[in-house]
VOGU-3710 file (C-alpha; in Angstrom, 3 decimals, decimal comma):
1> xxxxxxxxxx> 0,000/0,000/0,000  2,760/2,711/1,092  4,181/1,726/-2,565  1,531/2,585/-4,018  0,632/5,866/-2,361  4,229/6,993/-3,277  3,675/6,203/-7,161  0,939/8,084/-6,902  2,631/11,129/-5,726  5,061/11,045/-8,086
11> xxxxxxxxxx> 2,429/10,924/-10,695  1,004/14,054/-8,928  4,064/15,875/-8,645  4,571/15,530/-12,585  1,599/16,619/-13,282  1,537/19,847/-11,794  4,167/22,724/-12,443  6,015/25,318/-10,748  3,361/27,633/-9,753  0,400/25,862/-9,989
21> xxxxxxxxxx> 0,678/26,553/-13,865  -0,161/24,288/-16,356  2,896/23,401/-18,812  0,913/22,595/-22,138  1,807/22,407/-26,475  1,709/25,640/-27,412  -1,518/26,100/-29,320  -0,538/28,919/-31,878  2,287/30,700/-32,707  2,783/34,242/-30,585
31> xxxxxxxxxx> 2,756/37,210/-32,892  2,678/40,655/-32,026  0,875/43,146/-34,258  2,986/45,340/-36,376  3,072/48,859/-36,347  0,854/49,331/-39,365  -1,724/46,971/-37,461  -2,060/49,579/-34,662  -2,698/52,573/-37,192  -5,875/53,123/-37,889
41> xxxxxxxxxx> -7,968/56,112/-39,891  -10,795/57,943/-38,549  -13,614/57,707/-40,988  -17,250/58,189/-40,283  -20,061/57,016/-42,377  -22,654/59,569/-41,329  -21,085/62,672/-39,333  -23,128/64,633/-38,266  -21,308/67,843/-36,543  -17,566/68,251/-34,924
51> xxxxxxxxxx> -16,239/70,853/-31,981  -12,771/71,685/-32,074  -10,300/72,867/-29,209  -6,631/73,537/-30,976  -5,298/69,878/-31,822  -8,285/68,145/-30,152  -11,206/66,922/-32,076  -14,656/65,828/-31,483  -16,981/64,102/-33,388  -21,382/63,022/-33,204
61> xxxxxxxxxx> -21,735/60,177/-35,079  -25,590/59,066/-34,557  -25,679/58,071/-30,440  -21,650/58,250/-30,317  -19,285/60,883/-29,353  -15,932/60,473/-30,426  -12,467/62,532/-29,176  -9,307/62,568/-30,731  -6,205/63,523/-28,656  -2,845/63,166/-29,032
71> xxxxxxxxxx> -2,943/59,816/-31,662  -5,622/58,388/-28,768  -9,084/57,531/-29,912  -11,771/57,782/-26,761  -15,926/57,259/-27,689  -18,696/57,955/-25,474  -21,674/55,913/-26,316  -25,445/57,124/-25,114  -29,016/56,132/-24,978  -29,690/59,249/-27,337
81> xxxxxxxxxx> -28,902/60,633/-30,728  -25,847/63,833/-30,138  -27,226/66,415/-32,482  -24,787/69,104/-32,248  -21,021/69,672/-30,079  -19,381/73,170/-28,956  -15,791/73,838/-27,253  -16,274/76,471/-24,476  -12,574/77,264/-23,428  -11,230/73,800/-22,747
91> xxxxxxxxxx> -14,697/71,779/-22,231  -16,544/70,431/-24,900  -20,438/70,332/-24,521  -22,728/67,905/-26,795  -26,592/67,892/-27,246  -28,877/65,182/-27,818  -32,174/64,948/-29,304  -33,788/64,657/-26,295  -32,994/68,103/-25,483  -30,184/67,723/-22,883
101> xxxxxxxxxx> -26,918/69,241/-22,753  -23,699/67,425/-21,030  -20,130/67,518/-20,956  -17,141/65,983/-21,908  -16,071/63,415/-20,469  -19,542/61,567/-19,911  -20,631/58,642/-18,388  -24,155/57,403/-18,066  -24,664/58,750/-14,447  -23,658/61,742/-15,319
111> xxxxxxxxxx> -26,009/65,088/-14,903  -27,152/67,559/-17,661  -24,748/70,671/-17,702  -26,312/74,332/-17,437  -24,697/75,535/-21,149  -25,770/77,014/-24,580  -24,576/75,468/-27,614  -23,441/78,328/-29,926  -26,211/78,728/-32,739  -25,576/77,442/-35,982
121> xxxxxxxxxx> -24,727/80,280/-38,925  -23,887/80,536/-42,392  -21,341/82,930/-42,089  -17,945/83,523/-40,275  -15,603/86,128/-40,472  -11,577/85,971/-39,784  -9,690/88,528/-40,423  -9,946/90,041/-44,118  -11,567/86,656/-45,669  -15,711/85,805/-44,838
131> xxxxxxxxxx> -16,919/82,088/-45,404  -20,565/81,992/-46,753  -22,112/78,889/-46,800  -25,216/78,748/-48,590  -28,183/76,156/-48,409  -26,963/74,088/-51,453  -24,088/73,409/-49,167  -21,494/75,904/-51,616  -19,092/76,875/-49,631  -17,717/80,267/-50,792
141> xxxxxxxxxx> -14,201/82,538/-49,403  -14,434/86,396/-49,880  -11,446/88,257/-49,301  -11,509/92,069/-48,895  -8,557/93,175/-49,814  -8,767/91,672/-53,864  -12,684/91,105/-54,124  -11,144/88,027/-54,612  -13,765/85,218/-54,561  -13,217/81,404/-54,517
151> xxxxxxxxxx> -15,826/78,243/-53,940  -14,734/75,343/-52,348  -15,165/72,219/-54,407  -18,108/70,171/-52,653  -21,083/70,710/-50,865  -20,704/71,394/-47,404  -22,424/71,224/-44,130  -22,243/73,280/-40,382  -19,870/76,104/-41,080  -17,938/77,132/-37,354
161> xxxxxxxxxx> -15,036/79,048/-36,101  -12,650/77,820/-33,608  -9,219/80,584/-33,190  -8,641/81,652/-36,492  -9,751/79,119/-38,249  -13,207/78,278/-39,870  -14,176/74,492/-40,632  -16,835/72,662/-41,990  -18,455/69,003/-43,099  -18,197/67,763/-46,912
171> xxxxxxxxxx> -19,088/64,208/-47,477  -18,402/63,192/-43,843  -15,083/64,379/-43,214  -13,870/67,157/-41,672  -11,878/70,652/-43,638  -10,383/73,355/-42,557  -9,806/76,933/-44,166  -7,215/79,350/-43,702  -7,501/82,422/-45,815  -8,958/81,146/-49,287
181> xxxxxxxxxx> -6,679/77,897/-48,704  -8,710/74,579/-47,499  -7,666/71,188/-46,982  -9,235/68,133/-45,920  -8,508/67,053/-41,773  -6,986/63,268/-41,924  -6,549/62,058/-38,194  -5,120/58,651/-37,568  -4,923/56,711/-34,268  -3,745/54,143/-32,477
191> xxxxxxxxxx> -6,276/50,770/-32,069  -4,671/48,647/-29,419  -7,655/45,763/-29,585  -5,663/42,872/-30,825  -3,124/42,955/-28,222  -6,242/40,978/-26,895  -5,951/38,012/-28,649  -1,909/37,852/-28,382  -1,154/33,781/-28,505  0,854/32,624/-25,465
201> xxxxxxxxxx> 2,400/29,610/-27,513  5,567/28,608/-26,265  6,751/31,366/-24,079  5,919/29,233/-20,549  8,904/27,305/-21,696  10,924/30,023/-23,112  10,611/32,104/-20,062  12,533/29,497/-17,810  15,320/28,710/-20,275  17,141/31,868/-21,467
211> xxxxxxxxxx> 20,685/33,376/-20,196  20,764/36,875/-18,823  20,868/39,582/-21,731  19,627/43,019/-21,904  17,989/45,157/-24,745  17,584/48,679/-26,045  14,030/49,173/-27,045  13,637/51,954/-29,966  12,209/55,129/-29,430  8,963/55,332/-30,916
221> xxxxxxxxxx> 7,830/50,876/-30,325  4,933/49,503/-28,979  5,030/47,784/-26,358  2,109/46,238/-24,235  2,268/45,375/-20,671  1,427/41,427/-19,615  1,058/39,437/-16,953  3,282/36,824/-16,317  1,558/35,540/-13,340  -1,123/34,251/-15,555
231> xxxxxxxxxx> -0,008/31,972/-18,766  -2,365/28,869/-18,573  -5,053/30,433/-21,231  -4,607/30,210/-24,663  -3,548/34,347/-25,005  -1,916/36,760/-22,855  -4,027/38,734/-20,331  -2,955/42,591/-21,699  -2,997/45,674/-20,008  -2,376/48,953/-21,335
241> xxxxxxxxxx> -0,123/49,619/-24,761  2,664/52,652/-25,105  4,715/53,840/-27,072  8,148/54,276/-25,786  9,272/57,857/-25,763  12,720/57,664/-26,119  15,220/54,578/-26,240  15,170/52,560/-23,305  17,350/49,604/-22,080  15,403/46,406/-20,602
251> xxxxxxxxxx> 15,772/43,097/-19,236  15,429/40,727/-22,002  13,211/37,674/-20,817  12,707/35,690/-23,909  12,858/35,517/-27,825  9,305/34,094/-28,292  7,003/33,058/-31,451  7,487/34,420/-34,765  8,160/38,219/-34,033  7,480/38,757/-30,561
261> xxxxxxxxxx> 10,287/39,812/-27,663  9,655/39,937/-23,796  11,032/42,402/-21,426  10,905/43,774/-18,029  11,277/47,472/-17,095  11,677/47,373/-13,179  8,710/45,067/-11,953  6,482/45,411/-15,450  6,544/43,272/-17,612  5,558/43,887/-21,437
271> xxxxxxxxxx> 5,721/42,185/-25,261  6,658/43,966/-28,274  7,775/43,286/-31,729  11,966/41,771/-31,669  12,734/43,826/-34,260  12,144/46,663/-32,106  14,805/45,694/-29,807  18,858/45,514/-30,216  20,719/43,106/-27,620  23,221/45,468/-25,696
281> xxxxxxxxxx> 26,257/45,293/-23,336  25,180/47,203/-19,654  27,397/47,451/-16,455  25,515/46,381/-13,748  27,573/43,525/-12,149  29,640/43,351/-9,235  31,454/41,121/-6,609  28,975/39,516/-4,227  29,963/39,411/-0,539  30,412/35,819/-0,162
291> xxxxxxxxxx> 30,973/33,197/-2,295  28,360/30,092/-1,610  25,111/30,952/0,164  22,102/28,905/1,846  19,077/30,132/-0,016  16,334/31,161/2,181  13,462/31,847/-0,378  11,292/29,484/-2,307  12,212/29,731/-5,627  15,393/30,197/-8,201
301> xxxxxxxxxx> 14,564/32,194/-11,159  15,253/31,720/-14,818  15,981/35,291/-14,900  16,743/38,475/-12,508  12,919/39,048/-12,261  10,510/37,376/-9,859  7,412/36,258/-11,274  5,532/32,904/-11,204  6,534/32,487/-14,903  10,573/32,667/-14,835
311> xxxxxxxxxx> 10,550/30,457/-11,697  12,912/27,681/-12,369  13,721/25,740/-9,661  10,562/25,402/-7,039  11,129/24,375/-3,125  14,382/25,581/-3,352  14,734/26,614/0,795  17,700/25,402/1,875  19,798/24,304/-0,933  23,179/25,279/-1,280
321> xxxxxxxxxx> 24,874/27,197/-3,844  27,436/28,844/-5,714  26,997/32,604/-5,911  29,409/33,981/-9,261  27,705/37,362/-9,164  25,822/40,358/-7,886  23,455/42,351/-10,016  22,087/46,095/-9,697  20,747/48,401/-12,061  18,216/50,886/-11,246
331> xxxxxxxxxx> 15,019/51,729/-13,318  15,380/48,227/-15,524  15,740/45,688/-12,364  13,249/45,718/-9,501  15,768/45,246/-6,915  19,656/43,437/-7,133  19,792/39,942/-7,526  22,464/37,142/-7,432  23,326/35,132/-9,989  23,977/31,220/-8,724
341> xxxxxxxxxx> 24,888/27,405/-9,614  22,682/24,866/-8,155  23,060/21,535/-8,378  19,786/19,270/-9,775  20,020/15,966/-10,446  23,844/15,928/-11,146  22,984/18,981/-13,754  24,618/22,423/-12,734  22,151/25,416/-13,882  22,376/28,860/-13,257
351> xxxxxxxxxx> 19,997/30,756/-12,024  18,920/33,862/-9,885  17,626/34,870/-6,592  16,445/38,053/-5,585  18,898/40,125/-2,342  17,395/39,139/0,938  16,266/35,511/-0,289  19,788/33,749/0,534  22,566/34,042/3,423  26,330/33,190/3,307
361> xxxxxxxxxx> 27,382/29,856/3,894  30,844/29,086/4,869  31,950/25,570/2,765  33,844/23,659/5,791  37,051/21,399/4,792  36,894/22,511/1,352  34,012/20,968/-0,201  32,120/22,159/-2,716  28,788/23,336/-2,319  25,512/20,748/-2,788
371> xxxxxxxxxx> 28,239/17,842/-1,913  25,822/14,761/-2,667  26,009/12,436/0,327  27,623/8,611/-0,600  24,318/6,851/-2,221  25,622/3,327/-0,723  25,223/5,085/3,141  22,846/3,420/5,076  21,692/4,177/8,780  23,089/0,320/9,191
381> xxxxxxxxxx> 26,583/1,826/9,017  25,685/4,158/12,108  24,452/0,598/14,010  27,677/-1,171/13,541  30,240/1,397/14,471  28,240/2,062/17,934  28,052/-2,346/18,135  31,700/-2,167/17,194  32,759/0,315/20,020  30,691/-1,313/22,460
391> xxxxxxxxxx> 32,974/-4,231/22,289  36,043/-3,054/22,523  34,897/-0,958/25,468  33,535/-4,389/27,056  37,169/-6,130/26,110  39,508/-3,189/27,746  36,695/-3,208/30,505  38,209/-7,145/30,651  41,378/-6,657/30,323  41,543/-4,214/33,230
401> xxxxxxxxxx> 39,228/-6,365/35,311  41,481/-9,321/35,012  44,814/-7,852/35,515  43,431/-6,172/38,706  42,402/-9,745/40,115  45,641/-10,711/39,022  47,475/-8,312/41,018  45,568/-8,767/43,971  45,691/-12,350/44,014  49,401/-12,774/45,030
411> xxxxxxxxxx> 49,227/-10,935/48,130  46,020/-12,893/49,179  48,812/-15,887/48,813  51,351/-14,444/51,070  48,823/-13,613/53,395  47,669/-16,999/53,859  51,458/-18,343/54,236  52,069/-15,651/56,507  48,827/-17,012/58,920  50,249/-20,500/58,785
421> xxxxxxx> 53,413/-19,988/59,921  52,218/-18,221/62,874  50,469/-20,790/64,048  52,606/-23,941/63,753  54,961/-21,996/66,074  52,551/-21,540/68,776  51,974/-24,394/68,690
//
């Protein structure tokens, strides 16, 4: 019976992973959009009026609001059709056909806003040059100083002012005039949705096999954040996708898939296209303060970043091992780390813990560390070195015994001699 519980652990044990994860075939192939995947144009099919607040746009499209900002697309959805927007200052104000007014940003709980759109009009005036828009939708640009008049190709909708410019609607998209010059608005921005449906593939395995690099991420890449914690689905769980400012060294973690790189940037982790990324040389090691240690934490990691899915080497308390190096470098790791050799299986592997997790541990008699104890040793050893002592502690124990009876026994002779004589002469 106890054989057979023990098989049965071991068939347990093999079956479930460091971390409670579950080690599967990759299903797909991980693939990271490219840039031109990301880049979308903002059309509308039916627009019906726009606000506009220097660089910042917004849009009523039937019950949707939409705002363009800096290359970032936001959309506020309601229960109503937005008939007209308006940009007061900094705030922009939309109106629905129910006859409420609210404010930008909305939400469904929000409350109506106490404003006035600005009414509609056919005519604006900046500077020498007057836009006239007549009910045929012609468009037409007066300017004052050369009676100089020109008609903008197109029939055009909701003529408005916003600075010094005037704009208006022809077939759903957006112009803008300066003097008697006009061109069409063409905004593009950034659709993040199929960092959803990233494919995990192979990177469980990847994660726990690769040596210690680093990597300069170009200015300008995409990069979306992931959660490494989580990696028994079939796609990545995403968070939020930047781009990176500037050019910025990271932790590689692992060359996964068919495009795809993983990195760490202090505790985040995030994915991103590999040709985005350049292996580089960094400074960041130095001589650790002793050279074998007990480790006191859990877990050894694949790499210099602690997270459920670069954990290597599970219930690792205890073990002993060699420590070749100490690692710091602030802003790309979360804290310093050690690099180590442990011992599995008669296999050396290297591998890191984080500082705090391990203590020094002075190697007696010069052995090296994770010594693996004589496999023929047996507790029955113990048994007959004790059985052995015990007898020749019983022999000396013998020996002494016997020579002291010895020694005594002679001058219980004389004494008996000694008796005799004495009385045969008193007699």
């Amino acid at each position: 019976m106890k054989s057979f519980k023990v098989i049965i652990t071991m068939l347990l044990a093999a079956l479930i992973p460091v971390g409670g994860l579950t080690a599967r075939a990759a299903t797909s192939d991980t693939i990271y959009p490219e840039d031109a995947d990301f880049i979308k144009s903002l059309n509308f099919t039916s627009l019906d009026d726009f606000a506009v607040n220097g660089e910042v746009y917004a849009f009523a499209e039937n019950n949707k609001v939409s705002v363009f900002d800096s290359g970032a697309l936001t959309v506020y959805e309601t229960d109503k059709t937005v008939i007209a927007l308006d940009c007061d200052g900094e705030k922009f104000y939309f109106a629905t056909d129910g006859g409420e007014v609210y404010s930008l940003p909305y939400s469904e709980e929000q409350e109506p806003a106490e404003y006035e759109l600005t009414e509609k009009t056919d005519t604006v005036i900046i500077g020498n040059f007057t836009y006239r828009l007549s009910k045929d939708g012609t468009l037409k640009i007066a300017d004052f100083d050369s009676d100089k008049v020109v008609t903008a190709q197109g029939s055009y909708k909701n003529l408005k002012s916003f600075g010094d410019t005037a704009y208006a609607i022809c077939e759903n998209e957006l112009y803008s005039f300066k003097g008697d010059k006009y061109e069409k608005i063409s905004l593009e921005y950034a659709d993040y949705a199929a960092t959803q449906r990233i494919a995990i593939g192979n990177t469980y395995d990847r994660l726990k096999s690769y040596t210690l690099k680093f990597v300069k991420i170009a200015a300008g890449a995409y990069m979306t954040e992931i959660d490494l914690t989580s990696l028994d689905g079939d796609f990545f769980t995403a968070g939020a996708t930047t781009s990176s400012a500037t050019e910025t060294t990271a932790l590689l973690l692992c060359y996964t898939g068919k495009n795809a790189a993983i990195v760490a940037i202090g505790d985040t982790s995030y994915i991103l296209l590999k040709s985005k990324t350049a292996e580089t040389a960094v400074t960041c090691e130095t001589a650790p303060e002793f050279e074998n240690a007990t480790i006191t934490g859990n877990t050894i990691y694949a790499s210099p970043y602690v997270i459920i899915g670069t954990a290597a080497q599970p219930d690792a308390a205890g073990m002993i091992v060699k420590v070749n190096k100490k690692l710091q470098y602030e802003n790309v790791l979360g804290s310093a780390f050690y690099e180590v050799e442990y011992t599995v299986n008669e296999t050396t592997k290297t591998g890191y813990v984080a500082e705090g997790f391990l203590t020094a541990f002075i190697i007696e008699d010069n052995k090296e560390p994770n010594v693996v104890p004589d496999p023929d040793y047996s507790e029955k050893d113990d048994v007959k070195t004790v059985l052995l002592i015990f007898a020749v502690v019983v022999l000396v124990l013998a020996a002494v015994g016997y020579l002291a009876y010895v020694g005594t026994s002679g001058k219980r002779n004389k004494s008996r001699k000694k008796d005799k004589t004495q009385t045969n002469e008193e007699s």
